[in-house]
N, C-alpha and C positions, 0 to 999 in steps of 0.2 A: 394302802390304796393310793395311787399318784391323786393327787386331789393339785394337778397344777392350772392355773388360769390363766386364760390370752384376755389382751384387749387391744386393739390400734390406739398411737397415741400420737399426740405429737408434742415437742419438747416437753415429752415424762406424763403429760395429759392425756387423759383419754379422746380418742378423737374422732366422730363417726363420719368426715368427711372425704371427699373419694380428693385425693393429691396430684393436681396436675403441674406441668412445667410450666415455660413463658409462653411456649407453644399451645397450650393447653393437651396439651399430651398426658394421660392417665402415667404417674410415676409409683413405683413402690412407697411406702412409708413404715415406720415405725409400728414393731408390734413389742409388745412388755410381755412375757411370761413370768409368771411370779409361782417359782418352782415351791411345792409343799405335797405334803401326805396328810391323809384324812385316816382315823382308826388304828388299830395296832397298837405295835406297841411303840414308844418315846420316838416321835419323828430324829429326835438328837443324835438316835443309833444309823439314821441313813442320810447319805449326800446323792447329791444328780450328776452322774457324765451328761455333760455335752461337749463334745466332738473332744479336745484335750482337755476342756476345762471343767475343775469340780465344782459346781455351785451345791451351797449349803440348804437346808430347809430355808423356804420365807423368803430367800434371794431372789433377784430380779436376775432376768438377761432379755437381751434387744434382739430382736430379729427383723424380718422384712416379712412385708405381704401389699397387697394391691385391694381397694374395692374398687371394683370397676362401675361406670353408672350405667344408673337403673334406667331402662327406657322409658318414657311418659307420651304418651297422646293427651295433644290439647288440641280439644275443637269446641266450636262457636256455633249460638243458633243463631236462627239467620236472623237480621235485624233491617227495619225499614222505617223512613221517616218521610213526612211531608216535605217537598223541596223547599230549602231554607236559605241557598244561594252559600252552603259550606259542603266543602267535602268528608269534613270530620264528623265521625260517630262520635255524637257531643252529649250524651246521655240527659237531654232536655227534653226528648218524647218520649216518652215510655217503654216501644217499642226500636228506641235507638239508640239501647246500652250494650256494651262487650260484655257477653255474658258465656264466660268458658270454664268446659268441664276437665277436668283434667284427671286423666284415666293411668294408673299406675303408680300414685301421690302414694308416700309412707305416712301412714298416720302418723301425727303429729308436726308431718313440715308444715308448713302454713305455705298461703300464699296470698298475695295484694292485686286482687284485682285491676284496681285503679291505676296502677304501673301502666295495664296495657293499652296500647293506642290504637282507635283503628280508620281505617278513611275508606271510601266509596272511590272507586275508579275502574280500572281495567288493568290485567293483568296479561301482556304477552311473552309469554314464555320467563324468561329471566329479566323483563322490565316490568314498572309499575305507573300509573300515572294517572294520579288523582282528577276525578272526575264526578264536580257537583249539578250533575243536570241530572234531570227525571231519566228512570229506564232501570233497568235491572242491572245488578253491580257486583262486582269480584270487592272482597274487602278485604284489606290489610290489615293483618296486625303485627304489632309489632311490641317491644317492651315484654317479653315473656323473661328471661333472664332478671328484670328487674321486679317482677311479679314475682318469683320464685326466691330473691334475695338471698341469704349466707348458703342457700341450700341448689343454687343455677348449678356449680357444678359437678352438683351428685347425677342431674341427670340427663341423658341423651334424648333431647327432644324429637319425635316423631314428623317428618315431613319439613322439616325446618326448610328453608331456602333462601340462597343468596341474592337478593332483589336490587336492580339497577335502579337511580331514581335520575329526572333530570340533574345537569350539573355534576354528572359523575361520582354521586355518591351511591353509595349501597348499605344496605339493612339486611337483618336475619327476621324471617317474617315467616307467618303463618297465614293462611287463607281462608275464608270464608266466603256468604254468598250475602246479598242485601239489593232492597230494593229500595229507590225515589219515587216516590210518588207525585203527578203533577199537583201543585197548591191551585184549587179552588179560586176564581175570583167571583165573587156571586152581586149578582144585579143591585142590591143597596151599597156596594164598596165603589162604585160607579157614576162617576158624575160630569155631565155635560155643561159648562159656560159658556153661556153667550157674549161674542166679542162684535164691536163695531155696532152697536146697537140693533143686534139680530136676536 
């Protein structure tokens, strides 16, 4: 009975992660086949052809194959804070932490929350531009790659987009909803001085 086993490797390691170029282009990598037989009789009486070459029982040989990445949705509930005169989701109220589920995860990757970043602003089309005043709010995130850490490029994040910010820079972000709330000023925070002897 062929009893032969694969595994991806890479230099000779087993290796479960998907291989991109500089580009980040999904490339082939290393597979190990480790040709043997299971049952019967003295595996010693039989060798493997592959294509010209005879590999012995127990030998290895190298081939190619691809994994390609696994798609993931990552979304956010919505989050809102008293106006604090910051555009960052600064996870100092309760209700103003980045808090994402992420739908499609292999058990056992991990991920770090606290990598991601998010801010309160408006979002037109392909630009973004932080915005800490009271009102309902498009929120940025951002840091998912670094949340995902040795494990970013096994997968193809869902809805990803390339975000303009001022100063010509750009981010790969994800989107969310949130709300400011006006801050309260209440009648004892309130106080009149008399000047000029009035």
């Amino acid at each position: 009975t062929n009893n032969t086993t694969a595994q991806y490797t890479k230099n000779g390691v087993a290796d479960k992660h998907v291989a991109v170029d500089e580009s980040g282009t999904v490339t082939q990598k290393d597979v190990t086949y480790t040709l043997q037989t299971a049952g019967g009789a003295d595996p010693s009486n039989y060798q493997f052809r592959y294509g010209t070459t005879t590999v012995q029982h127990g030998e290895k040989i190298i081939g190619k194959g691809t994994i390609n990445k696994k798609a993931l949705t990552v979304t956010f509930a919505n989050v809102k804070k008293q106006y604090d005169g910051k555009a960052e989701v600064r996870g100092i109220q309760t209700t103003d932490q980045a808090a994402p589920t992420f739908i499609g995860l292999v058990t056992g990757d991990g991920h770090d929350a606290t990598k991601i970043k998010g801010v309160y602003g408006q979002r037109t089309g392909s630009t973004f531009t932080a915005n800490a005043n009271a009102g309902t709010k498009d929120v940025e995130y951002t840091g998912i790659a670094d949340a995902l850490g040795e494990n970013a490029n096994n997968y193809a994040v869902q809805n990803m987009a390339t975000i303009s910010h001022g100063g010509g820079t750009t981010v790969q972000a994800l989107f969310g909803t949130g709300t400011i709330h006006k801050r309260n000023i209440n009648a004892a925070d309130v106080q009149f001085n008399l000047q000029n002897g009035i």
